[in-house]
C-alpha positions as CSV (number, residue, x, y, z in Angstrom):
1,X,0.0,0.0,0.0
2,X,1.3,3.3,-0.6
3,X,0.8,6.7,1.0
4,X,0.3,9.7,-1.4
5,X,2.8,12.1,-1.0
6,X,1.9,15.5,0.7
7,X,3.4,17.4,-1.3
8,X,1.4,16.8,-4.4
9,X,-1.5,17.7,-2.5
10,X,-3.3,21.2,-3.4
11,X,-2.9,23.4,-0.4
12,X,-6.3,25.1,-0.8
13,X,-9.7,23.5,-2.1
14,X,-11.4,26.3,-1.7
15,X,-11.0,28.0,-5.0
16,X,-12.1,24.6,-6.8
17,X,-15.1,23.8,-4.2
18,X,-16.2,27.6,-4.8
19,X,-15.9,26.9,-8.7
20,X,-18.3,23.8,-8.2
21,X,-20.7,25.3,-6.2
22,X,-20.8,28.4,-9.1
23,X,-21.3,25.9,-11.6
24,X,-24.7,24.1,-9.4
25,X,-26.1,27.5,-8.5
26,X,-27.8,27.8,-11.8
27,X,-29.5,24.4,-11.0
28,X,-30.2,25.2,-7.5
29,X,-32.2,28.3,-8.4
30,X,-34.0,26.8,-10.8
31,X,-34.8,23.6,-8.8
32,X,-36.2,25.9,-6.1
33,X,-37.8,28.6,-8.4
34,X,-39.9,25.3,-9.9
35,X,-40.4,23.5,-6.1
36,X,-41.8,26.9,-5.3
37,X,-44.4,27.0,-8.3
38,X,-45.0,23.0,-7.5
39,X,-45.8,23.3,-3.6
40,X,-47.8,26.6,-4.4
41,X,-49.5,24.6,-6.8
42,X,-50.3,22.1,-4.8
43,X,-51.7,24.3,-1.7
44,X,-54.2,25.6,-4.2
45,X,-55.2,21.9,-4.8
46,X,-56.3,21.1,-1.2
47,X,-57.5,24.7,-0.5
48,X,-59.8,23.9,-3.1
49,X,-60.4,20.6,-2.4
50,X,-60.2,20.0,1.3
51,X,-60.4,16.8,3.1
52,X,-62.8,16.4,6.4
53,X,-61.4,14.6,9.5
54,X,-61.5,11.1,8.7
55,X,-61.6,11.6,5.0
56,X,-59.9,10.3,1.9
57,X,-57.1,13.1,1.3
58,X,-58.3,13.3,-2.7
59,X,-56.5,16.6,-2.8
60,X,-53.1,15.1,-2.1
61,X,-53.8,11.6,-3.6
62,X,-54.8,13.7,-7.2
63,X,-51.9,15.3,-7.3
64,X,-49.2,12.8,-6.5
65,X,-50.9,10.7,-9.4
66,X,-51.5,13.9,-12.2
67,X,-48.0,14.7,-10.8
68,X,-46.9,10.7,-11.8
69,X,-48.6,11.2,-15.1
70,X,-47.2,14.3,-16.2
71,X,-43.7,13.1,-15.6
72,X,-43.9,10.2,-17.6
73,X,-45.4,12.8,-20.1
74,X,-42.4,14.9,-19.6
75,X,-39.2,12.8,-19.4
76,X,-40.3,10.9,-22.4
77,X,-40.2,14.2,-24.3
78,X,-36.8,15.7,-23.1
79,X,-35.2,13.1,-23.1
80,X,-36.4,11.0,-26.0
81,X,-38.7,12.9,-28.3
82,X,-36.3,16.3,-28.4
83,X,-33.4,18.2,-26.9
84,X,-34.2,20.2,-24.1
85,X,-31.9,23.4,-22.7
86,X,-30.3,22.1,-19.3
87,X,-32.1,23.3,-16.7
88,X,-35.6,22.6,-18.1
89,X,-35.6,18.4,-16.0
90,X,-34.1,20.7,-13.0
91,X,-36.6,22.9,-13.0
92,X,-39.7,21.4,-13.9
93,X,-39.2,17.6,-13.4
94,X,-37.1,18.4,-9.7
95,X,-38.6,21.7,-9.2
96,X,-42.7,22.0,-10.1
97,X,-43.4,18.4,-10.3
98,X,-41.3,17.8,-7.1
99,X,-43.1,20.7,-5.5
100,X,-46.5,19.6,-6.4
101,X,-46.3,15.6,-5.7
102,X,-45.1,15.1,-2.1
103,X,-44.2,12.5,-0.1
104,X,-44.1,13.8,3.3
105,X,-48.1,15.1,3.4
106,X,-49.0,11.5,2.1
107,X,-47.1,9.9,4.9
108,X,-48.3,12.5,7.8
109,X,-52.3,11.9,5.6
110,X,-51.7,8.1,6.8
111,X,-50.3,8.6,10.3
112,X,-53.3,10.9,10.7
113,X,-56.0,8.7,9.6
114,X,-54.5,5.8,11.8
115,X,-54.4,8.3,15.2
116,X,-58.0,9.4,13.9
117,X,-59.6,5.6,14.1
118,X,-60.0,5.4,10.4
119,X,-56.9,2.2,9.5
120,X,-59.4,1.0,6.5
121,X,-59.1,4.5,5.1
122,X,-55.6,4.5,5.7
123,X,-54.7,1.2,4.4
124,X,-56.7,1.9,1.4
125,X,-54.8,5.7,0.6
126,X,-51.5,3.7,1.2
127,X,-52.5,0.9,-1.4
128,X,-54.1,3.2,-4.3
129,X,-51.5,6.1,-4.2
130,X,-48.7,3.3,-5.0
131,X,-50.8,1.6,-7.4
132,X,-52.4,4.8,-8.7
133,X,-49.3,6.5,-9.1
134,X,-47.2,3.6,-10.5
135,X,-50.1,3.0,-13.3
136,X,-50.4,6.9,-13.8
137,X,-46.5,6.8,-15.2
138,X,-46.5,3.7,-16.8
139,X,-49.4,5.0,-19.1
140,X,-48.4,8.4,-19.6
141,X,-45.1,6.8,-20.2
142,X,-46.4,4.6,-23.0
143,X,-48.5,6.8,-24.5
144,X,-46.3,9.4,-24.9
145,X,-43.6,7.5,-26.6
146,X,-46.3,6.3,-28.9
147,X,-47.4,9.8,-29.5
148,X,-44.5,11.6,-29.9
149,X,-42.2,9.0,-31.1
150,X,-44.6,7.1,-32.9
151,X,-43.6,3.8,-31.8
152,X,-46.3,0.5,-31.5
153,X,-46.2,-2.7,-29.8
């Protein structure tokens, strides 16, 4: 085994780390300019579509599956169908789409409905989000490739 010498060792980082994070900022602005636009998006959705104690969170559970769908839509087209600039998957795959599904409010929507009394209701929100969501991309997916690519079976 051998020990790299010290001497070939750059005394300071910093100017290269400082490079690197100049070259991310771009995609860091744009990821939160588009999570931004996503969660705002998302708000609206269960403003206007609020669920009651003890209820089925539609709001939530519609979005994380249009959100599903339109990325299938969306990846098949920049990255198969036609050349997108660089920060367009950053911003609105990561950003808006990230923003608008979420995770964390369908896990605290199940913890909720399990304190609440309501484990059917839970159990079935768990279930039909993974199976909704899974289906949503898998047939956006596949229609979008045979849309814009023109491909059959």
């Amino acid at each position: 085994m051998t020990i790299p010498e010290t001497d070939s060792l750059p005394l300071d980082t910093r100017p290269a780390r400082r490079s690197a994070w100049r070259a991310q900022l771009p995609v860091v602005a744009v990821v939160a300019l588009g999570g931004g636009a996503g969660a705002a998006a998302r708000y609206a959705v269960a403003l206007w579509w609020p669920t009651g104690a003890g209820g089925f969170p539609w709001a939530v559970f519609g979005a994380n599956v249009i959100g599903c769908a339109v990325i299938g839509v969306f990846l098949v087209a920049v990255t198969e169908a036609r050349t997108a600039h660089p920060l367009v998957r950053p911003f609105f795959g990561t950003g808006v789409l990230g923003g608008f599904t979420t995770f964390s409010t369908y896990a605290v929507d199940i913890h909720d409905l399990i304190d609440a009394g309501h484990p059917g209701t839970a159990l079935a929100y768990l279930a039909a989000t993974l199976l909704a969501a899974l289906t949503a991309v898998w047939l956006a997916t596949t229609a979008a490739r045979r849309v814009l690519l023109g491909r059959q079976r």
